[in-house]
Wavefront OBJ file of the C-alpha trace (Angstrom):
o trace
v 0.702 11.260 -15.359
v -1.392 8.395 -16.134
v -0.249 4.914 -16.349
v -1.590 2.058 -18.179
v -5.313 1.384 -18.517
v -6.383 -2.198 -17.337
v -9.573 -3.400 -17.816
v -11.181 -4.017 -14.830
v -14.992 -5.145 -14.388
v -16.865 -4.288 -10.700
v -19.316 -6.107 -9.335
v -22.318 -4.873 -7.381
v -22.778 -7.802 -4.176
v -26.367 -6.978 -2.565
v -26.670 -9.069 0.806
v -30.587 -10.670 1.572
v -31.947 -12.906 4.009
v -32.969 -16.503 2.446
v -35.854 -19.013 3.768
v -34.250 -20.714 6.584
v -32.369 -17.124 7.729
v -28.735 -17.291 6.059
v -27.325 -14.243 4.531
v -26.766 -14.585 0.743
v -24.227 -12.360 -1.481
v -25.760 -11.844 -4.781
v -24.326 -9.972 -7.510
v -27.048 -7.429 -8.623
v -25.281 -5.367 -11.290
v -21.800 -5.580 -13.387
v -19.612 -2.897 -15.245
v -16.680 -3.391 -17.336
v -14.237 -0.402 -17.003
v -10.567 1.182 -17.518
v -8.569 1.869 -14.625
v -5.265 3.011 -13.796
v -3.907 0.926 -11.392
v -0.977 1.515 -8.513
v -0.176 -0.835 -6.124
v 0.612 0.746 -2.907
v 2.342 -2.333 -0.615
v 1.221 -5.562 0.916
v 0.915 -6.458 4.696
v 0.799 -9.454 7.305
v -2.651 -9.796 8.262
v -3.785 -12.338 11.107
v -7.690 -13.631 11.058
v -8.303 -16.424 13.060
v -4.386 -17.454 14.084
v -3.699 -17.571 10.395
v -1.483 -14.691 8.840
v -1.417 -14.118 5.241
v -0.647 -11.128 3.141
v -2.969 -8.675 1.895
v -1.831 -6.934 -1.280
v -3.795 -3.507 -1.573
v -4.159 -1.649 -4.867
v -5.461 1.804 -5.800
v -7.874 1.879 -9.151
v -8.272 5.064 -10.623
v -11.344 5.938 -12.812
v -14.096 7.200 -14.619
v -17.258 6.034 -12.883
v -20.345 7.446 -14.481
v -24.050 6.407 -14.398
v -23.096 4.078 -11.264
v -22.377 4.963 -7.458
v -19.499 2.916 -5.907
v -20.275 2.021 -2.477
v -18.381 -0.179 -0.011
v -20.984 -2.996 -1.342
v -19.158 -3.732 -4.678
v -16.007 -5.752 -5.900
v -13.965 -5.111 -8.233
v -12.095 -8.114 -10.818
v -8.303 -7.526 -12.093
v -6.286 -9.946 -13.740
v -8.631 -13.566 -12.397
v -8.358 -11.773 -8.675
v -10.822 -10.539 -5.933
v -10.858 -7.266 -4.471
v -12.785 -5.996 -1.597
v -13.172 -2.003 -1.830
v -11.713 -0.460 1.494
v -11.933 3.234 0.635
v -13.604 5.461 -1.612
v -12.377 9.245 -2.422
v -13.791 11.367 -5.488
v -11.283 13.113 -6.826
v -11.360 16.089 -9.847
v -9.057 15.297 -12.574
v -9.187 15.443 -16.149
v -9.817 11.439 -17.270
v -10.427 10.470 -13.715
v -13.625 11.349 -11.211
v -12.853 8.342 -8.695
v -9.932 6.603 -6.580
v -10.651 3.127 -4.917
v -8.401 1.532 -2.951
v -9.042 -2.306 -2.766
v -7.611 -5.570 -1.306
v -7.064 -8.766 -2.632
v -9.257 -11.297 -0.397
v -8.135 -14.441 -2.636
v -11.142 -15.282 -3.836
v -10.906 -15.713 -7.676
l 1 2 3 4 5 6 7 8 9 10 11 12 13 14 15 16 17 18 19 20 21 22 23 24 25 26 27 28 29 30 31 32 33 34 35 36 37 38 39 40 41 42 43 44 45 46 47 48 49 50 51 52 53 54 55 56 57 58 59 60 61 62 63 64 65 66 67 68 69 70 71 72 73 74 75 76 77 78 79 80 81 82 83 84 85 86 87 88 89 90 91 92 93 94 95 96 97 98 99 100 101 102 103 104 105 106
């Protein structure tokens, strides 16, 4: 059954070296898609003695003319998400399930 179509845009991020040796994150190509979304749970994470919860989400779509790679990010409703997993799948309106989590940055 599908749910309700968001609109959802993903964000190629290509990493490169600058001048003086820092690593830059550049966004190198954009797509605006429709995705069915379900949210499969939050958890505690802990990074540096700070915990904070991670809300992952599962986008289902149609991605043609593009390869989604662990390089891109997607943008739902003014948030960040940082694609975790990638698994083609063969149904009717839908060729590819990501499942991404929120990393706050908006």
């Amino acid at each position: 059954m599908v749910g309700i179509m968001k609109p959802i845009r993903l964000i190629k991020i290509t990493s490169s070296q600058d001048v003086n040796g820092r690593w830059t994150e550049t966004e190198s190509a954009a797509y605006n898609v429709w995705a069915s979304l379900l949210k499969t749970g939050s958890s505690r994470v802990v990074q540096n003695g700070q915990t904070s919860i991670s809300n992952t989400i599962q986008f289902k779509m149609y991605a043609k003319g593009f390869d989604i790679s662990v390089n891109w990010r997607l943008v739902w409703a003014g948030r960040q998400y940082t694609v975790s997993g990638i698994d083609r799948i063969d149904e009717k309106l839908f060729n590819v399930l990501i499942t991404a989590t929120a990393n706050g940055k908006s």
